[in-house]
N, C-alpha and C positions, 0 to 999 in steps of 0.2 A: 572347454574340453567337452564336448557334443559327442556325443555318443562312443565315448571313454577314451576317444584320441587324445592328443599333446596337442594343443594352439600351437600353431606353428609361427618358427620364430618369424620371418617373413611376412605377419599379415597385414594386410594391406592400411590398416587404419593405424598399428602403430609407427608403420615403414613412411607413412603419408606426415607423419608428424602429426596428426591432430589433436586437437585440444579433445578433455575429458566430454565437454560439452558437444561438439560437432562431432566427438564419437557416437554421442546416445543421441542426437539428432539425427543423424542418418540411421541408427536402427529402426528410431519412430517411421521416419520416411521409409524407408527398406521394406519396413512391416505393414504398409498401411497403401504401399504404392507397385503398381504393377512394375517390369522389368526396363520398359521406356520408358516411366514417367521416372522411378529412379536416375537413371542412366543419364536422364535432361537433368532435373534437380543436384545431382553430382556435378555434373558437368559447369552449372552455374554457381554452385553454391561453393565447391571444394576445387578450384580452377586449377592444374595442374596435378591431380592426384589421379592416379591409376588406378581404374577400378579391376578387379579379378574376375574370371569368369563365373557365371551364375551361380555354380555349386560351389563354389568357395566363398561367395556371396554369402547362401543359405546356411554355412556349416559355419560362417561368423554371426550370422544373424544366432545360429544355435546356442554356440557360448555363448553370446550377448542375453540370450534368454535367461540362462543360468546364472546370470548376474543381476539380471535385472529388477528384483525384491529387494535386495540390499543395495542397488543403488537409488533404489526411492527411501528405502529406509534412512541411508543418508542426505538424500535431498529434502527428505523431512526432517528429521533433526537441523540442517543448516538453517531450513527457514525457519522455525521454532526460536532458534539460538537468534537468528536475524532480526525476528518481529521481537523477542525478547528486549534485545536492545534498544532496537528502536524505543517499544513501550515504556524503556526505563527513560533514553534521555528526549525522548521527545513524544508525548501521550495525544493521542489526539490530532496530531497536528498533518500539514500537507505530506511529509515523509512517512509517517508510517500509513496512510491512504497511498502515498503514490506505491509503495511495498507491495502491498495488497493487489494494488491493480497490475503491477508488475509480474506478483507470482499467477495471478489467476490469467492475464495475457501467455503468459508460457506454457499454465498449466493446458491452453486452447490449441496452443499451438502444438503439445508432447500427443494432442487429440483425447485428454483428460477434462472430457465436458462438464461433469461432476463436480469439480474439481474447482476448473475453473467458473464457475456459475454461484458456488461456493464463496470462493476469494474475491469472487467480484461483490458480490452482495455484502459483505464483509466491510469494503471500501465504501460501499453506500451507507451502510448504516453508520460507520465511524465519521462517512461526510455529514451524515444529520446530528449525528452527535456533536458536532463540532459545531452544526451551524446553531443547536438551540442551545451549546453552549455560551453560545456570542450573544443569543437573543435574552440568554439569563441575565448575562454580565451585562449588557445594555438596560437591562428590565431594574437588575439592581441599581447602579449609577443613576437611572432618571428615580428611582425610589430616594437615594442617600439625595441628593439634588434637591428635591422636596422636603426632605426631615431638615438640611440646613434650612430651608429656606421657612420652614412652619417654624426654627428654632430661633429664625433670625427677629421673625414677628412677635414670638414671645419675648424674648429682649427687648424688642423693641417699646412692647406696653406694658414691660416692664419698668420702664422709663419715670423719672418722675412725670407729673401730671402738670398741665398748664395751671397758672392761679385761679383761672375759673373752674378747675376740676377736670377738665377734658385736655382730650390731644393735644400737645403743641406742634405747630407747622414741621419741625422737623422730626417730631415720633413719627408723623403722616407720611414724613417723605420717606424716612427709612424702613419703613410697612410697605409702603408702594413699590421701595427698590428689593426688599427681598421678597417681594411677590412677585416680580417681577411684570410690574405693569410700570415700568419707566423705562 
């Protein structure tokens, strides 16, 4: 409703059928692209949709303007709710990094550098998180690995004693195998 008209029932984006999304993608492009590079980018992206002439163009780009705070409002709340979920059933892992790289690719593409620079960095640091979490969990297993294997030694000389007071051949041998030099 741009400059206190009615949207009119006819206009071309909902007469075209488009999805929510190719609606607010062509206003990004609309807004950010001269009148031919529009006109080409329509032409290939929305293949059989009729575009209107310029000012009815500019007077949908208008309302779209007046829409356009609450529909980021909403596309932030989605991703919130999105990355929420993820966080709960899958923390850390490849899906909620590929999330991230997915919001912050769109956010590049809506021409939200910010944004996307943001979300990308985001997946970076959840990828190092992830990776020193494997180098922790690797770090502890070769640690518990060791605590058997110093436990196994102590059993082992725990052992009675040969008659002459020292190691018998097999205390030696089972020292040797959980020290692993056998």
């Amino acid at each position: 409703m741009a400059n206190g008209r009615k949207t009119r029932a006819d206009r071309w984006d909902a007469k075209a059928g488009l999805t929510d999304d190719q609606v607010w993608r062509a206003y990004d492009v609309f807004g950010r692209s001269k009148w031919a590079e529009f006109l080409a980018w329509a032409e290939k992206e929305l293949p059989g949709v009729k575009i209107p002439s310029r000012n009815s163009m500019y007077e949908w780009r208008a309302d779209m303007a007046e829409k356009e705070a609450a529909h980021k409002v909403r596309q932030s709340k989605e991703a919130r709710d999105e990355i929420g979920v993820l966080a709960k059933t899958a923390a850390l892992d490849d899906e909620l990094i590929a999330a991230y790289k997915s919001m912050g690719a769109r956010a590049a593409l809506l021409g939200n550098k910010d944004e996307a620079v943001k979300l990308t960095m985001t997946a970076i640091d959840l990828g190092n998180l992830q990776l020193k979490s494997g180098a922790l969990k690797l770090q502890r297993e070769k640690f518990e690995a060791s605590e058997r294997r110093l436990q196994a030694v102590r059993d082992a000389l725990a052992a009675p004693k040969a008659a002459d007071g020292g190691l018998s051949p097999e205390t030696l041998k089972k020292i040797e195998e959980a020290a692993g030099l056998l």
